[in-house]
C-alpha positions as CSV (number, residue, x, y, z in Angstrom):
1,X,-23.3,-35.1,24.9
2,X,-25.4,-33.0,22.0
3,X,-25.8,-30.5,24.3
4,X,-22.0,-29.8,24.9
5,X,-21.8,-30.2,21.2
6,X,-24.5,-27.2,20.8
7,X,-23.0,-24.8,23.0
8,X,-19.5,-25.3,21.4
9,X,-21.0,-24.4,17.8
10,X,-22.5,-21.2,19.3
11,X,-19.4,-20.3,21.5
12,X,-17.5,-21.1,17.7
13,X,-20.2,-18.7,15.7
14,X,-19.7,-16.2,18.7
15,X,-16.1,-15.8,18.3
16,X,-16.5,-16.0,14.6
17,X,-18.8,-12.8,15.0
18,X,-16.5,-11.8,17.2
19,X,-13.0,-12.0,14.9
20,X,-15.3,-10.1,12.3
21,X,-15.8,-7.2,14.3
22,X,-12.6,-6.7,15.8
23,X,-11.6,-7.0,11.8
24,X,-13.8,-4.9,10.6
25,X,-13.1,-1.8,13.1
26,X,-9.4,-2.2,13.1
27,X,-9.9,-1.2,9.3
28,X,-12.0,1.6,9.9
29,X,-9.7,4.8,10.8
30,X,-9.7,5.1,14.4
31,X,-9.7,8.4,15.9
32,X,-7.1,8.0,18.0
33,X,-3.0,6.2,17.0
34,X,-2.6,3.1,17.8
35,X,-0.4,2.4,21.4
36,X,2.2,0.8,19.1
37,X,3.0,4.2,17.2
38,X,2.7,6.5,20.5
39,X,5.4,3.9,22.1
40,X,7.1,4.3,19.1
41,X,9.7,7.1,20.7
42,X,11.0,4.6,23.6
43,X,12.8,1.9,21.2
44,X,14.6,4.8,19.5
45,X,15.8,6.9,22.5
46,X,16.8,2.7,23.7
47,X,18.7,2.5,20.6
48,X,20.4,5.9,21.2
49,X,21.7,5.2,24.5
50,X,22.8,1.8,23.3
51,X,24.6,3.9,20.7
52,X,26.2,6.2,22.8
53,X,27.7,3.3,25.0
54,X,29.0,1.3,22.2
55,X,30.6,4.8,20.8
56,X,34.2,5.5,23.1
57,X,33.3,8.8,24.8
């Protein structure tokens, strides 16, 4: 029906709008790091301890 139709182009503008915000603030410094970067120290103390087995102690 046209009005299904309607409120699908408006959800499709709305999460155009949206994607350009989210875009637009991820490019603008943010004050504080990113979780990635603060979770950045548990891979490497992972890796050391998958060192330190594979090394004959």
């Amino acid at each position: 029906s046209p009005v299904q139709g309607g409120s699908k182009e408006s959800a499709k503008k709305r999460f155009a709008s949206y994607v350009r915000l989210r875009l637009g603030s991820e490019r603008a410094p943010s004050p504080e790091p990113p979780p990635r970067l603060s979770r950045g120290e548990s891979p490497l103390a992972l890796r050391r301890n998958l060192v330190d087995q594979a090394s004959p102690s």
